[in-house]
N, C-alpha and C positions, 0 to 999 in steps of 0.2 A: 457526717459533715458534708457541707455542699462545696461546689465550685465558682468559679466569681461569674461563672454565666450568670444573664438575668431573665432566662428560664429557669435556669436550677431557685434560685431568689425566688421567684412566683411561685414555684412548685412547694419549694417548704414552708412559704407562710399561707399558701393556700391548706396545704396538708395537717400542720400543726396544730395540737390540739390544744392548744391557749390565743389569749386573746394579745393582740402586739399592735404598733404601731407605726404608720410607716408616712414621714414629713417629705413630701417636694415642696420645697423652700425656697423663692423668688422665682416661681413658675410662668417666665413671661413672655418670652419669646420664640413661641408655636411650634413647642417639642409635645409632640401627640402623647397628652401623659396616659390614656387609655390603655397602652401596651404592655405601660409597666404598672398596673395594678392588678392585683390577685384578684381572676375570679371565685370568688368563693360569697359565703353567707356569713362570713365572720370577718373579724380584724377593723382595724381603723384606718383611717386614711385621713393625714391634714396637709393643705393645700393652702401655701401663700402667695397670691398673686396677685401681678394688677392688671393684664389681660380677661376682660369681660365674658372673651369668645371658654374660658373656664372653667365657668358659673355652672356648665354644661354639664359637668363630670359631679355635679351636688346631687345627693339622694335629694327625692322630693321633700322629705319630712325635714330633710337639715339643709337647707339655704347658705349660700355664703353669705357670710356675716360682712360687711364693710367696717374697715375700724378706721378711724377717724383721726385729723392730728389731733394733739394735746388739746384740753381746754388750757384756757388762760392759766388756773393757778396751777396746772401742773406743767407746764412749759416754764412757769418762773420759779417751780422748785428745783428744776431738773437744771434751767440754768444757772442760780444759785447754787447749787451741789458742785456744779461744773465747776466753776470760776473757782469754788472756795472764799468766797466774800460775799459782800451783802454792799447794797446801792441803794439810793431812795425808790419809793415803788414807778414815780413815772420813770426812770430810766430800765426798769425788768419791763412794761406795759412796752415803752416802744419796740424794746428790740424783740420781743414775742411778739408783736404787731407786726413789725416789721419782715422775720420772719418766718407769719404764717404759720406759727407755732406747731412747724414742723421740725419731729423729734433732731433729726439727724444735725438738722441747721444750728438748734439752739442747742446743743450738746457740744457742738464743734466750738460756738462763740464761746462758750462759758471754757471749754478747755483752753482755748487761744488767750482768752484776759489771763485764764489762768500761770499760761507759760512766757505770755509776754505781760513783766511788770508794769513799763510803762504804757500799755494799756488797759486803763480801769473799765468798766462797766459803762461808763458814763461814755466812754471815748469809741467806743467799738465801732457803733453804726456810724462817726464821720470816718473810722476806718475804714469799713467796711465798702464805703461809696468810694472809697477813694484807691480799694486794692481789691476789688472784686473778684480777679483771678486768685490772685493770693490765696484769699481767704475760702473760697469755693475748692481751693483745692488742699485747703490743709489738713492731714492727717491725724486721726485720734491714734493714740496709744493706749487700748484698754484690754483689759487681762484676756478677753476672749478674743485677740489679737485680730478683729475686724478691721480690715486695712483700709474701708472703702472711703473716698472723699466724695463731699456732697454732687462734687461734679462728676465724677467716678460715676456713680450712681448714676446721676442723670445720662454720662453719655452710652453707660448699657442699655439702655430704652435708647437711645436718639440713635443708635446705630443700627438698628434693628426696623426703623422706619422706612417705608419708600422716598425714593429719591425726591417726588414731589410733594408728599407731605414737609422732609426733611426743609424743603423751599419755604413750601406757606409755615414751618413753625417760625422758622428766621422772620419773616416779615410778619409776624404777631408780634414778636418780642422787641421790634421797634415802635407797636404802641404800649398804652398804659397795659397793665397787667388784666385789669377788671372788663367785662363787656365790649370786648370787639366787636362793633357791626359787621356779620358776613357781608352786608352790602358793599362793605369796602371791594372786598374782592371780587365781587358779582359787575360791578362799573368798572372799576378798574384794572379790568384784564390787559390791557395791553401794557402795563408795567412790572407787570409779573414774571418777567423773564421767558415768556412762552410755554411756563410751565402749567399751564390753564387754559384749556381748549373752550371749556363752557361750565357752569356752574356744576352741574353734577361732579365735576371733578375738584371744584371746592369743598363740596358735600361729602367725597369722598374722603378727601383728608381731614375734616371735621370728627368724620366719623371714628377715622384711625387714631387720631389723639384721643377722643373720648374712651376708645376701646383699652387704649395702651392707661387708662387715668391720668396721663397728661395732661387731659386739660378737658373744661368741663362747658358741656351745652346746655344755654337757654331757651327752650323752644318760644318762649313769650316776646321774649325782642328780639330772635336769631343773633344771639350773640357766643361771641366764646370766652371763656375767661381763663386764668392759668393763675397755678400758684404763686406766692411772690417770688420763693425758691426758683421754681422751675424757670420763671420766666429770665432769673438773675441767668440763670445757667444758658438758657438759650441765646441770650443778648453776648455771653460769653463768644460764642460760636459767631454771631455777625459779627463782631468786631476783628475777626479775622476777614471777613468778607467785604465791607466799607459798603455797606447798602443803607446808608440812612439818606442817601438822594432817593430813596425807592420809598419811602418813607412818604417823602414829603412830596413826592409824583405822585405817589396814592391819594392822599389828604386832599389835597389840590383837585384832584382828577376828580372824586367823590363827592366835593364840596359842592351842592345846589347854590349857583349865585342868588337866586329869589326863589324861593321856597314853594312849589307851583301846588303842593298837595299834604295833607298831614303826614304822608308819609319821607315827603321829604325834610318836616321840621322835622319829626322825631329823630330822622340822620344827623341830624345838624345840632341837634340835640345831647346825643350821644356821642357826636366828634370833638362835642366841647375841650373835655379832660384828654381826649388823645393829640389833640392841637396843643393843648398845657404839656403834655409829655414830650411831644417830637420838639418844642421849643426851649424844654429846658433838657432836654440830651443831645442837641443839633446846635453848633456853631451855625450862625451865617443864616439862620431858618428865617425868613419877612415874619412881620406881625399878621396876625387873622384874627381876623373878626367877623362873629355870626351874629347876627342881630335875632 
C-alpha cells in the first residue's frame, strides 16, 4: 500500500501492471498538471478544462475535444425534466435562447419554477431580469451534492484573471452580449480608468478571455463576444461598481460624427445594437442616432 505522497501516487500507477485511470477535473487555473502525471507508456489520463494554454498536455493522436452547450432540443429536455412540467414550445425556445443553452443555467431555471410554485415556465425570464442576482446565485440540490451556483462558477474563473483583464471584462458586460468592436477600446482609452497604456494591452486581455473560454474572438470584424450567461454574471460584478457612465463615455467617445472612411461606417454599424443596449439598461442615457 502507498502513502498519500504524490510521488508514492506516480510511482504506483506508473509501476502497476493494469490499465487505470486518472481525471483532473475543472483544470483551469495554471496548476502545472505535468507534475502530476505518470510517466509511463500505459494508463489513461482525462482532462477537463477551459484554459487553452492545456491543449498542451494532449498526445498528438488524441486532441482535446471541445464539447459544446446543449443543442436546442436537449436544453429543452433537460429543462422540462427540471421544472417537472411542461409549457407551450415558444416559452422552452426563449428561455434556452435566452440562456445560451448552457447546461448549468437551464438546469438551475427549470429546478427554480420547480421549487417556486408561483413561478411557471412562462414567468421565469421576466423573473429572471428582474432578480438577476437572485437567481445567478441559486443553489441546486442534487444527489451528487454539487453545490456550485452559476455565479459560483463564473466567479472561480473571474478571480483568477488579471487585474486589467478583470477592468476590460466589466466594461464589455456594459455592452450587448454579441460583437463588441475592440475599436471601442482602441479610441477610447482615455476612459478606461488608466487601465490601458496602448492597444497591445487590449490584445492582451482579449487574449486571456479567449484562453480562460470566457469569451470568444472574431478575427473578421475584431470583435469579442461572451456568452449570454457569462455576460449576465459579469454585469453582476459592475453593478457593484456604478460604471455605466463609462459606458456611455466610451459610445460617445467612439462614435464617428461623419463617417470619413468604410472603416468608420462599419464602426457605426456595429454600435448600432450596443447603443440599443446601453439605452435600454442606462437611466438618463440622450437618444443616438447614426445615419
Amino acid at each position: 500500500m502507498f502513502g498519500n505522497e504524490v510521488e508514492d501516487v506516480l510511482h504506483f500507477l506508473a509501476n502497476i501492471e493494469k490499465e487505470w485511470l486518472l481525471i483532473f477535473d475543472n483544470a483551469d487555473h495554471g496548476v502545472d498538471l505535468a507534475k502530476y502525471i505518470p510517466r509511463c507508456n500505459h494508463g489513461n489520463v482525462l482532462i477537463t478544462t477551459r484554459d487553452k494554454e492545456v491543449h498542451q498536455l494532449s498526445s498528438l493522436d488524441h486532441p482535446f475535444p471541445d464539447i459544446p452547450d446543449l443543442i436546442v432540443d436537449e436544453a429543452i429536455e433537460l429543462l422540462l425534466k427540471s421544472a417537472h412540467q411542461e409549457d407551450s414550445e415558444e416559452t422552452h425556445l426563449a428561455i434556452v435562447h435566452a440562456l445560451g443553452c448552457q447546461a448549468l443555467a437551464i438546469a438551475t431555471a427549470g429546478t427554480y419554477v420547480w421549487q417556486h410554485p408561483t413561478c411557471q415556465l412562462k414567468d421565469y425570464l421576466k423573473v429572471f431580469n428582474q432578480k438577476h442576482d437572485a437567481l445567478l446565485n441559486f443553489k441546486l440540490n442534487t444527489m451528487d451534492r454539487y453545490d456550485s451556483t452559476i455565479f459560483i462558477a463564473f466567479q472561480l474563473s473571474f478571480d483568477f484573471l488579471s487585474g486589467t483583464t478583470k477592468s476590460f471584462m466589466k466594461m464589455c458586460s456594459l455592452f450587448h452580449h454579441f460583437a463588441i468592436p475592440i475599436e471601442i477600446f482602441y479610441r477610447g482609452m482615455s476612459f478606461t480608468l488608466e487601465d490601458f497604456s496602448d492597444e497591445l494591452d487590449v490584445n492582451d486581455s482579449v487574449d486571456e478571455l479567449a484562453k480562460m473560454s470566457l469569451a470568444s474572438y472574431s478575427a473578421d470584424d475584431h470583435s469579442i463576444s461572451f456568452h449570454p450567461v457569462i455576460h449576465h454574471c459579469a454585469q453582476e460584478i459592475v453593478g457593484e461598481d456604478n460604471l455605466d457612465y463609462v459606458g456611455m463615455l466610451l459610445l460617445a467617445d467612439v462614435t464617428p460624427g461623419v463617417a470619413e472612411s468604410s472603416e468608420d461606417y462599419q464602426l457605426q454599424r456595429q454600435l448600432l445594437a450596443h447603443a440599443d443596449h446601453l439605452y435600454d439598461e442606462t437611466t438618463g442615457f440622450p437618444s443616438v442616432l447614426i445615419a
